[in-house]
CHARMM internal coordinates of N, CA and C (Angstrom, degrees):
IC EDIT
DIST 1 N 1 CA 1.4503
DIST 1 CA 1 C 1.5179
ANGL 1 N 1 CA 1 C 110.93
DIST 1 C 2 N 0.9349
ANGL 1 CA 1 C 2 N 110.56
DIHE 1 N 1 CA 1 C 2 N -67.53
DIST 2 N 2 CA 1.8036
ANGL 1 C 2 N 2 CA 127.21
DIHE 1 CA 1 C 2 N 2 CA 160.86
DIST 2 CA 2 C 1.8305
ANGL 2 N 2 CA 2 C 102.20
DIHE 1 C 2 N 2 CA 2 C 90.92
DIST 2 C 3 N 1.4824
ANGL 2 CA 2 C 3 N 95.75
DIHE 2 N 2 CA 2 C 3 N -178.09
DIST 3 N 3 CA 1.2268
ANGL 2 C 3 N 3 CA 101.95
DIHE 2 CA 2 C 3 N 3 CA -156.86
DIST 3 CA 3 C 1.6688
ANGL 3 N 3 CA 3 C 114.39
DIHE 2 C 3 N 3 CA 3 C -66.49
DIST 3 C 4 N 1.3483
ANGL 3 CA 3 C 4 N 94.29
DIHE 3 N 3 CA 3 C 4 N 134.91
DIST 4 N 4 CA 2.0427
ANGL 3 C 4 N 4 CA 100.39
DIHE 3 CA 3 C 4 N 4 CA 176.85
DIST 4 CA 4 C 1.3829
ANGL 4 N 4 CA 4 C 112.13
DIHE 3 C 4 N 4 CA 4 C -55.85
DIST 4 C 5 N 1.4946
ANGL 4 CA 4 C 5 N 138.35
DIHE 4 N 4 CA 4 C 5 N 126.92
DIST 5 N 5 CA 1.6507
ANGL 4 C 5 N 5 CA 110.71
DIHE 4 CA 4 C 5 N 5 CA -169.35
DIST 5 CA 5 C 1.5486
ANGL 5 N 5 CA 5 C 87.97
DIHE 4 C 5 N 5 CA 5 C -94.73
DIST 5 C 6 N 1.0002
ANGL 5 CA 5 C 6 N 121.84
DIHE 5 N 5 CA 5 C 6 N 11.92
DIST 6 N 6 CA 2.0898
ANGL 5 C 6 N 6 CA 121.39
DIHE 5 CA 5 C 6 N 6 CA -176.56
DIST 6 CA 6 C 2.0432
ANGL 6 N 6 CA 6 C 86.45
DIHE 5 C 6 N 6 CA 6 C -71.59
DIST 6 C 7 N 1.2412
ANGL 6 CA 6 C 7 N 93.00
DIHE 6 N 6 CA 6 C 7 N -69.27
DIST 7 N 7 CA 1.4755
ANGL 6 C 7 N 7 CA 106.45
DIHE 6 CA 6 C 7 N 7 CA -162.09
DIST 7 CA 7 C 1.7302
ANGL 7 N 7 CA 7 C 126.34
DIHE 6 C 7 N 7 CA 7 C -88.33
DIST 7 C 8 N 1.5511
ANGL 7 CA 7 C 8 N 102.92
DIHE 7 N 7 CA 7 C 8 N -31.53
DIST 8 N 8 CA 1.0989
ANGL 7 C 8 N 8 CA 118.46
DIHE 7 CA 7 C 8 N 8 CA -168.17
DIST 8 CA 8 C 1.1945
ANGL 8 N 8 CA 8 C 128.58
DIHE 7 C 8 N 8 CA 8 C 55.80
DIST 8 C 9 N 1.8387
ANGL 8 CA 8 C 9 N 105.20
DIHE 8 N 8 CA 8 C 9 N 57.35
DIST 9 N 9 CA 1.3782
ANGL 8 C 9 N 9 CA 120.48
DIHE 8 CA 8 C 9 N 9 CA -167.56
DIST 9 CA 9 C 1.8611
ANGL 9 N 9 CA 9 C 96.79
DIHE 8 C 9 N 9 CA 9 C -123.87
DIST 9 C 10 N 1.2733
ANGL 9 CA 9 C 10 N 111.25
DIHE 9 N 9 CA 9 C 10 N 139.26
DIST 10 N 10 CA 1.6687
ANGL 9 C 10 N 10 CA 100.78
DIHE 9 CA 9 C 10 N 10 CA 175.10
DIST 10 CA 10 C 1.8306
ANGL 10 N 10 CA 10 C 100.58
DIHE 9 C 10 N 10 CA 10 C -98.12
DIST 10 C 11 N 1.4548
ANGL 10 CA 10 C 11 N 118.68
DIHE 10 N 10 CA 10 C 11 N 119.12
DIST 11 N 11 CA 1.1366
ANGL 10 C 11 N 11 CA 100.79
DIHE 10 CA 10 C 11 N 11 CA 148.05
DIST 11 CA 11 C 1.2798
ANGL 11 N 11 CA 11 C 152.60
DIHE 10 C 11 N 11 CA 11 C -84.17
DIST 11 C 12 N 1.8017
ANGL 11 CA 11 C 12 N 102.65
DIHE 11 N 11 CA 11 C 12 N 138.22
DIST 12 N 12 CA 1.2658
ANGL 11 C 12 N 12 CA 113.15
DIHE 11 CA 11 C 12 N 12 CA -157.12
DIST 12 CA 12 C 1.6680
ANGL 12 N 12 CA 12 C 111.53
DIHE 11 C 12 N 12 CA 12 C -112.04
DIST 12 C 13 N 1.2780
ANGL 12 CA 12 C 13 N 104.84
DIHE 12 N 12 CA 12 C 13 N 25.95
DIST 13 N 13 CA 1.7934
ANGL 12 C 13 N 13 CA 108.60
DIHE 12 CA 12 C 13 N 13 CA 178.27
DIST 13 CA 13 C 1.6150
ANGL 13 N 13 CA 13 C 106.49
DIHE 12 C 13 N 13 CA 13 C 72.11
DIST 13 C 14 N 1.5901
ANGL 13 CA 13 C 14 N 131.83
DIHE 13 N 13 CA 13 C 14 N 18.56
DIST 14 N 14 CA 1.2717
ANGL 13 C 14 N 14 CA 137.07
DIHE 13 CA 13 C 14 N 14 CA 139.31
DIST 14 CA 14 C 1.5493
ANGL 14 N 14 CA 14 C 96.00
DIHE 13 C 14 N 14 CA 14 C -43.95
DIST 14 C 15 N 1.7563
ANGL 14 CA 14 C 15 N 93.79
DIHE 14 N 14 CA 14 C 15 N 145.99
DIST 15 N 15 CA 1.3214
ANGL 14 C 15 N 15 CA 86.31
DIHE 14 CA 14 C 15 N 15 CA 147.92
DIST 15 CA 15 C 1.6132
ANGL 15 N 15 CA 15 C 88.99
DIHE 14 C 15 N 15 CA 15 C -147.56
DIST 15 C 16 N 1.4415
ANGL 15 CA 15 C 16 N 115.77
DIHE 15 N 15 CA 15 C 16 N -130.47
DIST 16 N 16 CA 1.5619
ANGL 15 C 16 N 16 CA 123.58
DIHE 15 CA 15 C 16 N 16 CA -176.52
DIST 16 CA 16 C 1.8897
ANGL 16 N 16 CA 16 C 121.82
DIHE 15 C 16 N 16 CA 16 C -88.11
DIST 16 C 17 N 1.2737
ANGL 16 CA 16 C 17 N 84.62
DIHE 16 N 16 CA 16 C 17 N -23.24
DIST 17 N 17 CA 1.8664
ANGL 16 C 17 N 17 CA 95.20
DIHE 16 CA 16 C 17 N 17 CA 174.19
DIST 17 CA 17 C 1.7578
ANGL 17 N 17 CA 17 C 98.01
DIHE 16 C 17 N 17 CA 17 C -63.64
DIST 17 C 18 N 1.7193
ANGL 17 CA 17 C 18 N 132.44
DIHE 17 N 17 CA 17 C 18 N -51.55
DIST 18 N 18 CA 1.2843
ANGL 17 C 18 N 18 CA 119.29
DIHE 17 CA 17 C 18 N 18 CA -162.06
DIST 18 CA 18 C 1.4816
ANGL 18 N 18 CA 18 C 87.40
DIHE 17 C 18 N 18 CA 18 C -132.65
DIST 18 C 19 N 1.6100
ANGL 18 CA 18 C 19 N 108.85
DIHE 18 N 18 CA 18 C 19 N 68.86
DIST 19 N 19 CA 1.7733
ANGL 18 C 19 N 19 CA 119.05
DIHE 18 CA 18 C 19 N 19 CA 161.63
DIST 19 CA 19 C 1.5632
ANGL 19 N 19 CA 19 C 108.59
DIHE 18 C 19 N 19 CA 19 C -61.93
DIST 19 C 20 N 1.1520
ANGL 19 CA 19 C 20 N 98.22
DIHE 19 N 19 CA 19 C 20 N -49.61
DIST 20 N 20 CA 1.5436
ANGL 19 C 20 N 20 CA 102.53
DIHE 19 CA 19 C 20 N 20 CA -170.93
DIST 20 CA 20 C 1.5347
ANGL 20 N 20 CA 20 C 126.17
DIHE 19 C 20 N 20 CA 20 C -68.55
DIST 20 C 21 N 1.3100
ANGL 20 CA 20 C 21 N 104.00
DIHE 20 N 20 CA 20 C 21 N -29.72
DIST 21 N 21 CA 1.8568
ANGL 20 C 21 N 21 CA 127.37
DIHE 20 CA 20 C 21 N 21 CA 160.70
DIST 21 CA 21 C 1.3316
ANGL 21 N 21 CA 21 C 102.35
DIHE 20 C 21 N 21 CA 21 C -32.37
DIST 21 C 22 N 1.6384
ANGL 21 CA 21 C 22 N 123.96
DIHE 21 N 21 CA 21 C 22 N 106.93
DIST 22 N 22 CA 1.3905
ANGL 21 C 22 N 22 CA 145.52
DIHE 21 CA 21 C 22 N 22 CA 139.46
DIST 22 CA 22 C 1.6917
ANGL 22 N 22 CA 22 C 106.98
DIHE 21 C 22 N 22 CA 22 C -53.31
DIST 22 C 23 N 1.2232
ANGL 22 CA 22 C 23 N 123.00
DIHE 22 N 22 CA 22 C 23 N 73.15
DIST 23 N 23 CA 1.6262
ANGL 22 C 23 N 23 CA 113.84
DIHE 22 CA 22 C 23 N 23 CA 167.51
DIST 23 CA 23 C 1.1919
ANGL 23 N 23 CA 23 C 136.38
DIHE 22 C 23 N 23 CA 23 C -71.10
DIST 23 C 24 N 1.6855
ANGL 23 CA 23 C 24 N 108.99
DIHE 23 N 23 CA 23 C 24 N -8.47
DIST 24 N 24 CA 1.4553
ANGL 23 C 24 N 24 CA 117.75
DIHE 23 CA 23 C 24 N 24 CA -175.28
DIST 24 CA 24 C 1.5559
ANGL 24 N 24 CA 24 C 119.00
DIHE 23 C 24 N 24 CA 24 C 20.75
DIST 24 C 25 N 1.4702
ANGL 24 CA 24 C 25 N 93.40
DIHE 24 N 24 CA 24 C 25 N 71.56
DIST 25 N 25 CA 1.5200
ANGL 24 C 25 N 25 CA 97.97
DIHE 24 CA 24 C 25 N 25 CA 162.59
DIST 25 CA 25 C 1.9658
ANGL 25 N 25 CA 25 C 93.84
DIHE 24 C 25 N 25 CA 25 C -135.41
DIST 25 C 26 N 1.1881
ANGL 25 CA 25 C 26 N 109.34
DIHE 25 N 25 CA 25 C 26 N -118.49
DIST 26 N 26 CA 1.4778
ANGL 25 C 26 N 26 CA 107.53
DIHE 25 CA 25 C 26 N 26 CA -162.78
DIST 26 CA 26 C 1.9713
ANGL 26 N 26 CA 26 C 118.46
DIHE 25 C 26 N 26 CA 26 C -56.80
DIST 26 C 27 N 1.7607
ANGL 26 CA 26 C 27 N 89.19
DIHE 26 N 26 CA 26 C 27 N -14.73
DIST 27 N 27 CA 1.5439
ANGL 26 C 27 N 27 CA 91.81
DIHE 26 CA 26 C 27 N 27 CA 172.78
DIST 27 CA 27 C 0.8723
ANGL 27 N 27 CA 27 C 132.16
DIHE 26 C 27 N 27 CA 27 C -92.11
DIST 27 C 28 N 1.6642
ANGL 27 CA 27 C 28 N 114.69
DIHE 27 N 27 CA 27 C 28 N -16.49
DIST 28 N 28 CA 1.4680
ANGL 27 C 28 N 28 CA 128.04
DIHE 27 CA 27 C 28 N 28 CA 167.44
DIST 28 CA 28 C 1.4780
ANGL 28 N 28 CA 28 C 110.18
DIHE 27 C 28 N 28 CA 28 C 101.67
DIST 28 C 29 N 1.7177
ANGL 28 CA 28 C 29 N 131.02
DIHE 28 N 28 CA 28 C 29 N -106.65
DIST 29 N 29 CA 1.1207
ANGL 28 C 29 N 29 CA 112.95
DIHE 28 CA 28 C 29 N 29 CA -172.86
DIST 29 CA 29 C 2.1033
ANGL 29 N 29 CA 29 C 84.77
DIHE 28 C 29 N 29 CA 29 C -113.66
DIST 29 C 30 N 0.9877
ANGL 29 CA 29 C 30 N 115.62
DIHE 29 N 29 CA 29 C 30 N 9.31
DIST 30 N 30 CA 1.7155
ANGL 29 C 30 N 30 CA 113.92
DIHE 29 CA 29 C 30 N 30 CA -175.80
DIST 30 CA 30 C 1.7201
ANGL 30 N 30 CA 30 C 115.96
DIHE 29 C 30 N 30 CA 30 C -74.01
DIST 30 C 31 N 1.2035
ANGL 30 CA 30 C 31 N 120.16
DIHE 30 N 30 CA 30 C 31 N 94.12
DIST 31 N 31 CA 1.4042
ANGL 30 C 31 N 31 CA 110.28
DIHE 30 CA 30 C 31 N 31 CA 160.31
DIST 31 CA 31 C 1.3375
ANGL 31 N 31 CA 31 C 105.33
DIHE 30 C 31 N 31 CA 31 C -55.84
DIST 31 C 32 N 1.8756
ANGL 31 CA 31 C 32 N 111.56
DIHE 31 N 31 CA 31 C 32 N -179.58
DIST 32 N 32 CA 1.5556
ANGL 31 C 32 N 32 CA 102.45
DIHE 31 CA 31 C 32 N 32 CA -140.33
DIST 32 CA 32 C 2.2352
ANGL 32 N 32 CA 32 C 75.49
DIHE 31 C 32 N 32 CA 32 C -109.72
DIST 32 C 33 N 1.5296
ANGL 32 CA 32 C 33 N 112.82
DIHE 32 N 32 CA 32 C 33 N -25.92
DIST 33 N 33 CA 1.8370
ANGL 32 C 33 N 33 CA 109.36
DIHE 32 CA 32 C 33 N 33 CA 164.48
DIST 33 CA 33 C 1.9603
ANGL 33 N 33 CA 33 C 94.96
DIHE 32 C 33 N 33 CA 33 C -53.77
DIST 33 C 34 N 1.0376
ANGL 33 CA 33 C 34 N 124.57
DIHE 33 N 33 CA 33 C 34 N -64.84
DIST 34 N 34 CA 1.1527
ANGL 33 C 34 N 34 CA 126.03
DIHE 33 CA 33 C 34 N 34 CA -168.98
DIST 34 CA 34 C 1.5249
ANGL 34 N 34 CA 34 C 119.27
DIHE 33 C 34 N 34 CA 34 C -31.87
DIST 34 C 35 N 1.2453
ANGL 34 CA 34 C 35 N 119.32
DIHE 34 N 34 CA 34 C 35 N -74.36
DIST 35 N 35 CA 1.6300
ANGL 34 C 35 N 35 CA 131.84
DIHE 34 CA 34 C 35 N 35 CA 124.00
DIST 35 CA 35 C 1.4729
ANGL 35 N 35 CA 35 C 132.18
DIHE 34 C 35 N 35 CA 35 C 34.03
DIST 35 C 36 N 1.2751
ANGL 35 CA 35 C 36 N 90.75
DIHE 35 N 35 CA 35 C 36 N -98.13
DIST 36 N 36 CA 2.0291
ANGL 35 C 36 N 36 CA 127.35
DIHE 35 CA 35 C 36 N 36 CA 147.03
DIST 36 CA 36 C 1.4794
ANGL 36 N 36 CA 36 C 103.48
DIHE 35 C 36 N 36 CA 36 C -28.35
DIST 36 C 37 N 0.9843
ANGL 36 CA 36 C 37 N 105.36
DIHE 36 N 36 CA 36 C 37 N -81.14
DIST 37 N 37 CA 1.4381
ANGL 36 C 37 N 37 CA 103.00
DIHE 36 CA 36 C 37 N 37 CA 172.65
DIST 37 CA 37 C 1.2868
ANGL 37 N 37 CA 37 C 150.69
DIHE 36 C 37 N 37 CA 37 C -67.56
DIST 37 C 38 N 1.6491
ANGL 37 CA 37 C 38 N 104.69
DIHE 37 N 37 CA 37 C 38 N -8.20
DIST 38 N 38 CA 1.1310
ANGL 37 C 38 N 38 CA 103.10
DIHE 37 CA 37 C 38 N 38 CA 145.69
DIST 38 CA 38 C 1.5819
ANGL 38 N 38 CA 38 C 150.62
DIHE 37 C 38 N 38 CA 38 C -89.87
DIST 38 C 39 N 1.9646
ANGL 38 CA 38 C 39 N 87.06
DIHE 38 N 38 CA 38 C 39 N 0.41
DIST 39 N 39 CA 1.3568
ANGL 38 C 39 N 39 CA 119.22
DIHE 38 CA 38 C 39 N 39 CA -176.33
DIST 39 CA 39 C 1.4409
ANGL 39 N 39 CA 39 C 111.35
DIHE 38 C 39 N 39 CA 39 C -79.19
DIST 39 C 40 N 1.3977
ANGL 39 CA 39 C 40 N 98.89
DIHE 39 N 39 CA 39 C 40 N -27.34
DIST 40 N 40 CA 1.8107
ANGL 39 C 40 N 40 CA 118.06
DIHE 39 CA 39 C 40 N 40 CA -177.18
DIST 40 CA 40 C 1.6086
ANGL 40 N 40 CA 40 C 101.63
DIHE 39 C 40 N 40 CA 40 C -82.61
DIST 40 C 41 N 0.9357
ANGL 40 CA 40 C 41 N 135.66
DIHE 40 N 40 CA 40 C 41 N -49.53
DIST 41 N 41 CA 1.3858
ANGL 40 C 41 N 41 CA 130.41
DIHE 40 CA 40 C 41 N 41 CA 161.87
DIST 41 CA 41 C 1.5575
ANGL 41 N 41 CA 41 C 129.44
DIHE 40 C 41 N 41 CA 41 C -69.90
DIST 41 C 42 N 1.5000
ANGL 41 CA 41 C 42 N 119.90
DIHE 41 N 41 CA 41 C 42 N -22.66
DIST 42 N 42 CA 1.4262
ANGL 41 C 42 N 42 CA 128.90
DIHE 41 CA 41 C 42 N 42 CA -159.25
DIST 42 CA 42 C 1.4290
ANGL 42 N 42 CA 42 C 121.68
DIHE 41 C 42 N 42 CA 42 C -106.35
DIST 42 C 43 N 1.5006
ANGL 42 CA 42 C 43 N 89.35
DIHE 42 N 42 CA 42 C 43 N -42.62
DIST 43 N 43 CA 1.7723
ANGL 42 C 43 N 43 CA 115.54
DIHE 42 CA 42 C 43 N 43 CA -145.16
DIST 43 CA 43 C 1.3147
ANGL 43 N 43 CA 43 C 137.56
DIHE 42 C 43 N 43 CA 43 C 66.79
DIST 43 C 44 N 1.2320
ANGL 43 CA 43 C 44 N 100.02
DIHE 43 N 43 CA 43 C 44 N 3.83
DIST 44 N 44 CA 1.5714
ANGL 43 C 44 N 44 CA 108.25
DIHE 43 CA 43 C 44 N 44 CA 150.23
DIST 44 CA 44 C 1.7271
ANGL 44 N 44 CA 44 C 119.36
DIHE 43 C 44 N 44 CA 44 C -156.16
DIST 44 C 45 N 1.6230
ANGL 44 CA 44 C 45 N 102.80
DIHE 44 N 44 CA 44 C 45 N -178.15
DIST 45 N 45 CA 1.2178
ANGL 44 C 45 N 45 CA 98.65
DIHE 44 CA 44 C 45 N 45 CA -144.86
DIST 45 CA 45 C 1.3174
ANGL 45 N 45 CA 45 C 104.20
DIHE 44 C 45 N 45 CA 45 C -66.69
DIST 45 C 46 N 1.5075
ANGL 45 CA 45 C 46 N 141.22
DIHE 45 N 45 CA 45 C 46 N -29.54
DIST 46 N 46 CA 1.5160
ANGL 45 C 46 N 46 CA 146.50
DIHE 45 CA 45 C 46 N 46 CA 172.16
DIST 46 CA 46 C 1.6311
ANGL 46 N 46 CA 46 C 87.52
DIHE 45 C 46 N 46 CA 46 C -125.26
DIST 46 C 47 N 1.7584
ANGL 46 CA 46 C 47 N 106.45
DIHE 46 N 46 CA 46 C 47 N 142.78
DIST 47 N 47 CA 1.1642
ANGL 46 C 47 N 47 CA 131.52
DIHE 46 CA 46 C 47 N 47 CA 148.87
DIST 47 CA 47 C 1.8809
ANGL 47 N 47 CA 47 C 108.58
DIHE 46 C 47 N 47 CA 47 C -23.14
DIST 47 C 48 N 0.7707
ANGL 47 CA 47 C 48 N 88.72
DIHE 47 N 47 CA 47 C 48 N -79.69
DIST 48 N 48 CA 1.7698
ANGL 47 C 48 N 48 CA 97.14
DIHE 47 CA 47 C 48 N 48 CA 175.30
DIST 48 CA 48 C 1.6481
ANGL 48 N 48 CA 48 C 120.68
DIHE 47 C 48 N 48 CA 48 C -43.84
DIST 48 C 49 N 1.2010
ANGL 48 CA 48 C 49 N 118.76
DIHE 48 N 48 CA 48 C 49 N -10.33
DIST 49 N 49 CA 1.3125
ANGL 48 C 49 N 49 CA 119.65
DIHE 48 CA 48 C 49 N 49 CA 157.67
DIST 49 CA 49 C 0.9310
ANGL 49 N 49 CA 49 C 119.97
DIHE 48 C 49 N 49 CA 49 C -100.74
DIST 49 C 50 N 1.3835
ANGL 49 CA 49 C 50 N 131.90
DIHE 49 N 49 CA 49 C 50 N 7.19
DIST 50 N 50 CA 1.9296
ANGL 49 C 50 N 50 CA 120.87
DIHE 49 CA 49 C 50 N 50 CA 169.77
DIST 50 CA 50 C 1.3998
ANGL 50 N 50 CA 50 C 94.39
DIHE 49 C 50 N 50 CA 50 C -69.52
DIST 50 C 51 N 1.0211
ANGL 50 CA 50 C 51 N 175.34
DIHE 50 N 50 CA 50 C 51 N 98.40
DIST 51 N 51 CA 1.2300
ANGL 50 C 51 N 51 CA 172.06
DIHE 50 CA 50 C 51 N 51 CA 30.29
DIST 51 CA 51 C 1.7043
ANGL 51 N 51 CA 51 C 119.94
DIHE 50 C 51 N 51 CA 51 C -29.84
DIST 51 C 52 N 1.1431
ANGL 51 CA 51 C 52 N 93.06
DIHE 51 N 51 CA 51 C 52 N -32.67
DIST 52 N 52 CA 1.8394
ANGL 51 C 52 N 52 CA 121.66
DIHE 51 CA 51 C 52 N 52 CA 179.42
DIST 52 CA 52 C 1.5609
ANGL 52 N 52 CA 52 C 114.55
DIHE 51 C 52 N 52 CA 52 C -87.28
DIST 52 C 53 N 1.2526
ANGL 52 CA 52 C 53 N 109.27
DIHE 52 N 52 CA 52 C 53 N -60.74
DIST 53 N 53 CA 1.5310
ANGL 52 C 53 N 53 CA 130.26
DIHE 52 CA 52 C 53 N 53 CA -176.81
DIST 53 CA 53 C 1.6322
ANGL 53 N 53 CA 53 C 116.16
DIHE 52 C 53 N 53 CA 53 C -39.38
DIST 53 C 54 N 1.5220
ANGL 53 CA 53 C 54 N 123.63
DIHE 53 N 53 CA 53 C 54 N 144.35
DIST 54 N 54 CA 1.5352
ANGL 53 C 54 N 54 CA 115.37
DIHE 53 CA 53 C 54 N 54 CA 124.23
DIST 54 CA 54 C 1.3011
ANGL 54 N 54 CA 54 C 131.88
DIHE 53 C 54 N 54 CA 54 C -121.46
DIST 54 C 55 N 1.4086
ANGL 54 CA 54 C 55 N 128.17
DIHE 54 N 54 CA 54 C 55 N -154.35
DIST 55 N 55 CA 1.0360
ANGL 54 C 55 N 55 CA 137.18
DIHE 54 CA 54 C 55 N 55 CA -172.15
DIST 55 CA 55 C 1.8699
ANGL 55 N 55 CA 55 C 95.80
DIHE 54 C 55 N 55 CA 55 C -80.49
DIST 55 C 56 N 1.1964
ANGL 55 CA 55 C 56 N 106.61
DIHE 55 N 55 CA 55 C 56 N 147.54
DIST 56 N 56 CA 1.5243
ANGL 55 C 56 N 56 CA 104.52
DIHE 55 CA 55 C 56 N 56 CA 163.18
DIST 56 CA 56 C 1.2848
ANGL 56 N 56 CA 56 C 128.84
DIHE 55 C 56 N 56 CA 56 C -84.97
DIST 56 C 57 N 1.2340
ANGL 56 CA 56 C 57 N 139.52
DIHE 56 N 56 CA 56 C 57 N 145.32
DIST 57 N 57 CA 1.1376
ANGL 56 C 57 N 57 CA 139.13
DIHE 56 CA 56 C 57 N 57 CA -124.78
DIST 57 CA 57 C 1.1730
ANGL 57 N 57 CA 57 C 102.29
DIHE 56 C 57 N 57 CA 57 C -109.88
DIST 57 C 58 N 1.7084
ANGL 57 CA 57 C 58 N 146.63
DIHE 57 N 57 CA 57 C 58 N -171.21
DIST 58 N 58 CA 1.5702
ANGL 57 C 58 N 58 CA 130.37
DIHE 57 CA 57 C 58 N 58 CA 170.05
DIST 58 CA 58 C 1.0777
ANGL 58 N 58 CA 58 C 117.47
DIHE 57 C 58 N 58 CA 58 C -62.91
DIST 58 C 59 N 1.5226
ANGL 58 CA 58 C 59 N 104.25
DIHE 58 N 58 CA 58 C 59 N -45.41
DIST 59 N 59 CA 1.9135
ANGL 58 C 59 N 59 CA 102.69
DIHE 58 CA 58 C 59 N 59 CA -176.28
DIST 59 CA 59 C 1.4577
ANGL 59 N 59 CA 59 C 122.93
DIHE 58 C 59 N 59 CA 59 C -72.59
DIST 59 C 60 N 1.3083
ANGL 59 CA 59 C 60 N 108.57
DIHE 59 N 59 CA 59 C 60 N -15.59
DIST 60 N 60 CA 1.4658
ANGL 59 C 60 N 60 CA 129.18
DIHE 59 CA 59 C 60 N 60 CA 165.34
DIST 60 CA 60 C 1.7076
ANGL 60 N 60 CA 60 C 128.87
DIHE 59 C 60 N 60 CA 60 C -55.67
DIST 60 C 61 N 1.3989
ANGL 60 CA 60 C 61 N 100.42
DIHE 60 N 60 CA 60 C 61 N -38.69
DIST 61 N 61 CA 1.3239
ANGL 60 C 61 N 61 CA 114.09
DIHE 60 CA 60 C 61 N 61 CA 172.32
DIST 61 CA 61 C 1.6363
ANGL 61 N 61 CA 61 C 133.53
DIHE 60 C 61 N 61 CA 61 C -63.08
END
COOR INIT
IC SEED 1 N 1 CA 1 C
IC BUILD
């Protein structure tokens, strides 16, 4: 699937039942609530990826 360039999150078949689940695999130490919330404050999924990121697009929304 590879990385979202909106968020710069890889999905890994998280969904909302195990938000809070640290899986440390392609996200590293980011649960996918963790994430979320940094997307809600940041615009992307870690601080350290606004460098990566854009805006989401119309159909995106």
């Amino acid at each position: 699937m590879g990385l979202c360039p909106v968020c710069w999150w890889e999905d890994d078949g998280q969904d909302d039942s195990d938000a809070r689940e640290v899986r440390r695999t392609v996200n590293g130490e980011l649960s996918l609530l963790q994430a979320r919330e940094y997307y809600a404050c940041y615009g992307a999924a870690h601080p350290r990826f606004l460098p990566y990121v854009r805006k989401p697009r119309v159909t995106e929304q």
